[in-house]
C-alpha positions, 0 to 999 in steps of 0.5 A: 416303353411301358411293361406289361404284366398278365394278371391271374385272377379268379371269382374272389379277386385279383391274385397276391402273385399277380400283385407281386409281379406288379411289384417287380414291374414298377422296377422295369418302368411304366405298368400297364396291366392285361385283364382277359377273360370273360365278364370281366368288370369287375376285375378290371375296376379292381385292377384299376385300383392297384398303386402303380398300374397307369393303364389296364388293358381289357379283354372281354371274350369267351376265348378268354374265360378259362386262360388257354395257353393258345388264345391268351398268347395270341392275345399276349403277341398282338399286343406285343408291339407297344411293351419292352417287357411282359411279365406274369406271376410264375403260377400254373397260368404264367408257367403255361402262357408265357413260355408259348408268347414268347415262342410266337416272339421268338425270344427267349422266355426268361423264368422264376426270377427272384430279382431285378438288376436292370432292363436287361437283367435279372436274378433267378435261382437255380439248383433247387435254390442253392445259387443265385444266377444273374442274366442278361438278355439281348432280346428286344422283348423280355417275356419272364416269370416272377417268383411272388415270393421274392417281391412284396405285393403292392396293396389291393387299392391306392391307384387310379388307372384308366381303362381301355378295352382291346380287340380280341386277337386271331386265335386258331383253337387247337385246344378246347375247354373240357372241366375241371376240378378244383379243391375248395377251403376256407383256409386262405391259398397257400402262395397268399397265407400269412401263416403256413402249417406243413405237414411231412412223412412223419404225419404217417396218413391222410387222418392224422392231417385232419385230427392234428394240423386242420385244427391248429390252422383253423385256430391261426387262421393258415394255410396248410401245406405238405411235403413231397413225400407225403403228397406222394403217400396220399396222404393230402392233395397234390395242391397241398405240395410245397417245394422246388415242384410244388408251391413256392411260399414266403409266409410270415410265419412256417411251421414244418412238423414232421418233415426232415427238410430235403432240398427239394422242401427248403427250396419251397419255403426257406424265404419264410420270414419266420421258420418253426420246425418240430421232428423227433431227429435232432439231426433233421436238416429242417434245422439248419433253416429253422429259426426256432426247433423243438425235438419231440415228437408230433402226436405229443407236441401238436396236441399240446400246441392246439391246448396251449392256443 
């Protein structure tokens, strides 16, 4: 049977995580994708691009148009039949929908893998990242989260898949659509950025963020991120946190100033190609999975980095 993967997608276009879980899926079989929401052409074209996508799945209706975890999951179960696995990236979307298919399908949701073995199993990690755990599932569906970081997403064009559009599925409205509130930057999303700066404690408030990180990022073109401790402290938003309950990244490139590297941070980030740190304690686990350290301290350091690019 074909393998299904929801994809997330906004008004700029298809999301790298949902890439990324394509990515996975191709190891499971033949890929069909699922677009719901409302007015969704364009993205369904663009879906139809993705190499290794042989059919996508349309759902044009309002229920759909903000991603409800009750409309979208009785969407999800009616088109349960025809797939073996149905996957999503492992964003507020897939952690929000999936868990409730799988409740309607009553198997057992398997979350955040990191890894495919076979059609029945899979590796994801557990102690904020420390271990890696093989399982293996005996339902007859698999409904499962990916980790994006852990699968290179496949390229935005390339493919050529048929379109088919699908009823929209009986839905008993137990939540409604309110608002919401969504920061805006020109920066690139944390989970798609090449290059990330990070930001901990040490910045020491929110103005220091804007006079020392924001001007090394607008320069490198990053993204910026933060640790726990200083979403905490108010210096950044909550949607600046990476770490094991925050964003899950992998950047070519990870700079982390400012930050002593609590598990909780390392689980979030340690998959970076390449890791930078600058802290003034020598002793700073950051370290221990840095490829290159500097000891200094930042208000010196970073106004010299911005000089010198």
């Amino acid at each position: 049977m074909p393998v299904l993967v929801v994809l997330d997608f906004d008004a700029e276009g298809i999301k790298q995580p949902s890439r990324s879980a394509i990515a996975a899926a191709a190891k499971l079989g033949e890929v069909h994708v699922l677009v719901a929401g409302s007015g969704v052409a364009g993205v369904a074209a663009a879906a139809a691009k993705l190499p290794g996508v042989t059919k996508v799945l349309v759902a044009d209706d309002a229920a759909y148009a903000h991603h409800l975890a009750e409309p979208m999951a009785s969407l999800i179960v009616s088109l349960a039949g025809n797939y073996s696995h149905i996957l999503q990236a492992a964003t507020a979307s897939g952690k929000n929908v999936l868990p409730r298919a799988a409740a309607l399908l009553d198997v057992q949701p398997i979350s955040d893998i990191s890894g495919v073995v076979d059609a029945d199993t899979f590796i994801r990690p557990i102690y904020a990242g420390n271990a890696l755990a093989t399982v293996k599932s005996a339902d007859a569906k698999k409904v499962i989260t990916v980790r994006a970081a852990s699968f290179d997403p496949v390229p935005a064009e390339g493919g050529a898949a048929a379109i088919e559009k699908v009823a929209t599925a009986e839905n008993e409205a137990k939540s409604s659509y309110l608002g919401e509130e969504i920061s805006k930057s020109e920066r690139p999303e944390l989970t798609a950025a090449r290059v990330i700066i990070s930001g901990g404690r040490g910045m020491q408030n929110g103005e220091n963020f804007a006079k020392l990180i924001d001007p090394i990022a607008e320069k490198l073109g990053a993204a910026v991120g933060a640790s726990r401790a200083a979403v905490d402290a108010g210096y950044v938003p909550n949607d600046y946190q990476v770490g094991q309950t925050g964003k899950i990244v992998a950047p070519e490139l990870y700079i982390a100033v400012g930050i002593s590297g609590a598990i909780q941070h390392l689980a979030g980030m340690k998959d970076s190609k390449v890791i930078v740190a600058v802290n003034k304690d020598e002793d700073a686990p950051i370290f221990q999975v840095a490829d290159y350290g500097l000891v200094g301290d930042l208000f010196n350091v970073l106004p010299e980095l911005e000089k010198a690019l």
